[in-house]
MDAnalysis code that builds the backbone (N, CA, C; Angstrom):
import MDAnalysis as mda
import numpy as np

u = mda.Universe.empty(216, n_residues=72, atom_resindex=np.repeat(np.arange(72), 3), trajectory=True)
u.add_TopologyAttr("name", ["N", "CA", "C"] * 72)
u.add_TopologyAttr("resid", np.arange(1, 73))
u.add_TopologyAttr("resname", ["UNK", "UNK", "UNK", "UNK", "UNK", "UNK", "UNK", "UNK", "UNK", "UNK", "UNK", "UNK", "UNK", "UNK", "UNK", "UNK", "UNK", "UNK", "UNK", "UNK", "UNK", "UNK", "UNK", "UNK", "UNK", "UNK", "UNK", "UNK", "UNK", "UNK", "UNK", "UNK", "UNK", "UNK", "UNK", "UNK", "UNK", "UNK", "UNK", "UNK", "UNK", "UNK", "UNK", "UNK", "UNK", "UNK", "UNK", "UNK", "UNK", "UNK", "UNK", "UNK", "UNK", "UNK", "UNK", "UNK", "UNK", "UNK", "UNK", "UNK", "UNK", "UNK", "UNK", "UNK", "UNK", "UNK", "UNK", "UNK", "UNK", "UNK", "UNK", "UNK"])
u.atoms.positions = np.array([
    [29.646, -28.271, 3.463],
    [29.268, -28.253, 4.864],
    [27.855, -28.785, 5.041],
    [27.006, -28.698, 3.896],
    [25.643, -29.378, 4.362],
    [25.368, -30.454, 4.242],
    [26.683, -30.693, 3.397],
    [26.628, -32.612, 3.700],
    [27.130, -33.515, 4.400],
    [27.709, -32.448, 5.482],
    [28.141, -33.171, 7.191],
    [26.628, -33.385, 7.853],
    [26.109, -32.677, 7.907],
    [24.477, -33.229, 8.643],
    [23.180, -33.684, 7.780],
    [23.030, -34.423, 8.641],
    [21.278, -34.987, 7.987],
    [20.405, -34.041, 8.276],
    [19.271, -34.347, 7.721],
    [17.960, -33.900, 6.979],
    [17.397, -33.034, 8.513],
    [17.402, -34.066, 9.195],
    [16.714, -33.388, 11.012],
    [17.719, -32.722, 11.699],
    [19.126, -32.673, 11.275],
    [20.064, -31.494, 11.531],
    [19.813, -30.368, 11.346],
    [19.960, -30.154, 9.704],
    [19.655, -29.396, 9.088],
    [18.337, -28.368, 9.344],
    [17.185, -29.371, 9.619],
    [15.908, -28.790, 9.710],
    [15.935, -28.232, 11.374],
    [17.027, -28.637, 12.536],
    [16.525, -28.010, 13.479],
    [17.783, -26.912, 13.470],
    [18.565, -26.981, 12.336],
    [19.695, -25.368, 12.128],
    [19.033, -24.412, 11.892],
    [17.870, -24.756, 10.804],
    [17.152, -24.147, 10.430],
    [15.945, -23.203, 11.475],
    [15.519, -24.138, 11.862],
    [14.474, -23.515, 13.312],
    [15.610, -22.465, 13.854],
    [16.745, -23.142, 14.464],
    [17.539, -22.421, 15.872],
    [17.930, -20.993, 14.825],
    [18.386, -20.691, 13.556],
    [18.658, -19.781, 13.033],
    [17.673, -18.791, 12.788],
    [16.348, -19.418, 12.399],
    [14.875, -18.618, 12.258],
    [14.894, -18.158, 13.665],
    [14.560, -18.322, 14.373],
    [14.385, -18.221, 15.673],
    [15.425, -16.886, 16.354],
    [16.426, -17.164, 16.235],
    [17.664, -16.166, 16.552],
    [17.346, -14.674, 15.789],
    [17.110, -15.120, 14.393],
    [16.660, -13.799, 13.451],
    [15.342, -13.416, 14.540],
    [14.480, -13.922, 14.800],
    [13.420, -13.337, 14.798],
    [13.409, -12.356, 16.635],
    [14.534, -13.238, 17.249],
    [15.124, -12.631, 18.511],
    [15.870, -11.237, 17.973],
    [16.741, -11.231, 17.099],
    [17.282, -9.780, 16.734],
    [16.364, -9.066, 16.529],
    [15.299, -9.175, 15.412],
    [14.548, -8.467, 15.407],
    [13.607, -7.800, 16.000],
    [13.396, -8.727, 17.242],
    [12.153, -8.063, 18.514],
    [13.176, -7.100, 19.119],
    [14.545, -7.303, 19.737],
    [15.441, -6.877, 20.034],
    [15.278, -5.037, 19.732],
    [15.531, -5.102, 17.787],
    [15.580, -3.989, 17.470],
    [14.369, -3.238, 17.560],
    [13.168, -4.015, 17.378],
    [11.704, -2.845, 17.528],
    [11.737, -2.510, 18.993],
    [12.321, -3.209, 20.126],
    [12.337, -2.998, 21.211],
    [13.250, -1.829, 21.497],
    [14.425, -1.807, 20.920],
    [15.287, -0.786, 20.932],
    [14.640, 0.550, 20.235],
    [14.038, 0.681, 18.809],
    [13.579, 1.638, 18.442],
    [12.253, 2.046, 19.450],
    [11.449, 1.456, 19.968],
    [10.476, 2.058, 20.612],
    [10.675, 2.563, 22.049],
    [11.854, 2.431, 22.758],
    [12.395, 3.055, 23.796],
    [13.245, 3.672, 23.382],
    [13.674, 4.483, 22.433],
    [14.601, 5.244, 22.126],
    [13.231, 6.230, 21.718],
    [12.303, 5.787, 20.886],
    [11.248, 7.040, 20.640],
    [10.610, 6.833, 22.066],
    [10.513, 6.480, 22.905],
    [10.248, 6.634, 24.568],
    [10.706, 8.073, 25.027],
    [12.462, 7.284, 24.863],
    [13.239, 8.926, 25.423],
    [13.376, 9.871, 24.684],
    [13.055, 10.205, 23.703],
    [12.869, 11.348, 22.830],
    [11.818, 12.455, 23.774],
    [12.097, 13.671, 23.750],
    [11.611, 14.362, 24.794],
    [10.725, 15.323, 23.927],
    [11.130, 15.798, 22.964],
    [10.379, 17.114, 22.523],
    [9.264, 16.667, 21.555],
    [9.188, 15.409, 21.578],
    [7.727, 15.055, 20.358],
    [6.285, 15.010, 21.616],
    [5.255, 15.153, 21.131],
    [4.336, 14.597, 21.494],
    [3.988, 13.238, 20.805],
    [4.099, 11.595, 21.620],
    [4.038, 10.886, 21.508],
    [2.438, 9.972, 22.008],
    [1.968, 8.891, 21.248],
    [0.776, 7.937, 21.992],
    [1.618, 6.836, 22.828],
    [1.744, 7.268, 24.424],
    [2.158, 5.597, 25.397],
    [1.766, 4.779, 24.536],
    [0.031, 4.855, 24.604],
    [-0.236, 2.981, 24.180],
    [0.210, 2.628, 22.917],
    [0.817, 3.221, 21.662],
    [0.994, 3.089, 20.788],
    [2.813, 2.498, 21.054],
    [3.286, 3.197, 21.445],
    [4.553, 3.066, 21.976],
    [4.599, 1.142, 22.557],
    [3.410, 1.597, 23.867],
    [3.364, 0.326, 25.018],
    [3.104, -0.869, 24.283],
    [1.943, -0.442, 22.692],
    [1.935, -1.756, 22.357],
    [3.444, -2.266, 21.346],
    [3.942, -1.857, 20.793],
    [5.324, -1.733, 20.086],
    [6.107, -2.893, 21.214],
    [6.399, -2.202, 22.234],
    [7.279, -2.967, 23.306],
    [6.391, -4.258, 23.454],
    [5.148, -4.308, 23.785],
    [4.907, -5.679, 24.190],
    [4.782, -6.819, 22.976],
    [4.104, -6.144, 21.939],
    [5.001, -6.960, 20.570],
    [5.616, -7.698, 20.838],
    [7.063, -6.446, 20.528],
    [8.303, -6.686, 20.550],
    [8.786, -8.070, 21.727],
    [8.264, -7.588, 22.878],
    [8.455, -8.770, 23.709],
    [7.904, -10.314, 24.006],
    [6.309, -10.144, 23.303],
    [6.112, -11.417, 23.522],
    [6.381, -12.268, 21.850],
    [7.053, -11.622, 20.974],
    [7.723, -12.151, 19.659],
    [8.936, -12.745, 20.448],
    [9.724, -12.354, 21.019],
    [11.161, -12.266, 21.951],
    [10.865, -13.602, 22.462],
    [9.597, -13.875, 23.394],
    [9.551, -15.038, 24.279],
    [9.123, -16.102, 23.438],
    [8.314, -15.901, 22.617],
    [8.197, -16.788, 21.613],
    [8.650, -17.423, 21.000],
    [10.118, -17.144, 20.409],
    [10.944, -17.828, 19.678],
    [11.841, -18.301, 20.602],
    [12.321, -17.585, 21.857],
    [12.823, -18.551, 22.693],
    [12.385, -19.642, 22.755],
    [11.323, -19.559, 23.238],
    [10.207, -21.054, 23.777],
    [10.534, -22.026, 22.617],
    [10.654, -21.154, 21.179],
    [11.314, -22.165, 20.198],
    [12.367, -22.631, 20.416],
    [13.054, -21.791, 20.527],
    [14.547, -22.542, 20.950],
    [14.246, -23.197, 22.008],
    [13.884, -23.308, 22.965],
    [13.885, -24.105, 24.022],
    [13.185, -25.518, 23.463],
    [12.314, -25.235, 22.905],
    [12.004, -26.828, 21.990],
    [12.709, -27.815, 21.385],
    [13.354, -26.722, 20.623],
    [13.975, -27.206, 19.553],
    [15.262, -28.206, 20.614],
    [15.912, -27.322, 21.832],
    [16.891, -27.882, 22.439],
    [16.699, -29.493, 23.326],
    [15.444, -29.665, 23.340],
    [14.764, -30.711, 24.057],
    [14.799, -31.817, 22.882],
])
C-alpha cells in the first residue's frame, strides 16, 4: 500500500494522521479535566483545572489549522 503513493502523499498522510492523534489527544485531556470539574467531593484548583482545558484546547485548534493546511 505505500507504494500506491509518492513521497508528498505519503508525507501529507503523515501530517493529516499526526495531526488527528494529536486532536484525540486534546480531546481526552479535555475530557479528563471536566470530568475532574464535575467531581463534587474533592477540593479542587479552577486555574489549575482552567489551565488543563485551555491547553487542551488551543493544542485542538492547532492541529486543525494543520489540517486545514495541509488540505490547501
Amino acid at each position: 500500500m505505500v507504494l500506491l503513493f509518492g513521497l508528498e502523499e505519503r508525507r501529507k498522510i503523515m501530517y493529516f494522521l499526526l495531526s488527528l492523534s494529536l486532536i484525540i489527544f486534546c480531546l481526552a485531556v479535555l475530557i479528563f479535566a471536566l470530568y475532574r470539574i464535575g467531581k463534587r467531593g474533592e477540593r479542587q484548583s479552577w486555574i489549575a483545572l482552567t489551565k488543563r482545558a485551555t491547553l487542551a484546547l488551543t493544542l485542538m485548534s492547532v492541529s486543525l489549522i494543520i489540517v486545514a493546511l495541509l488540505k490547501i
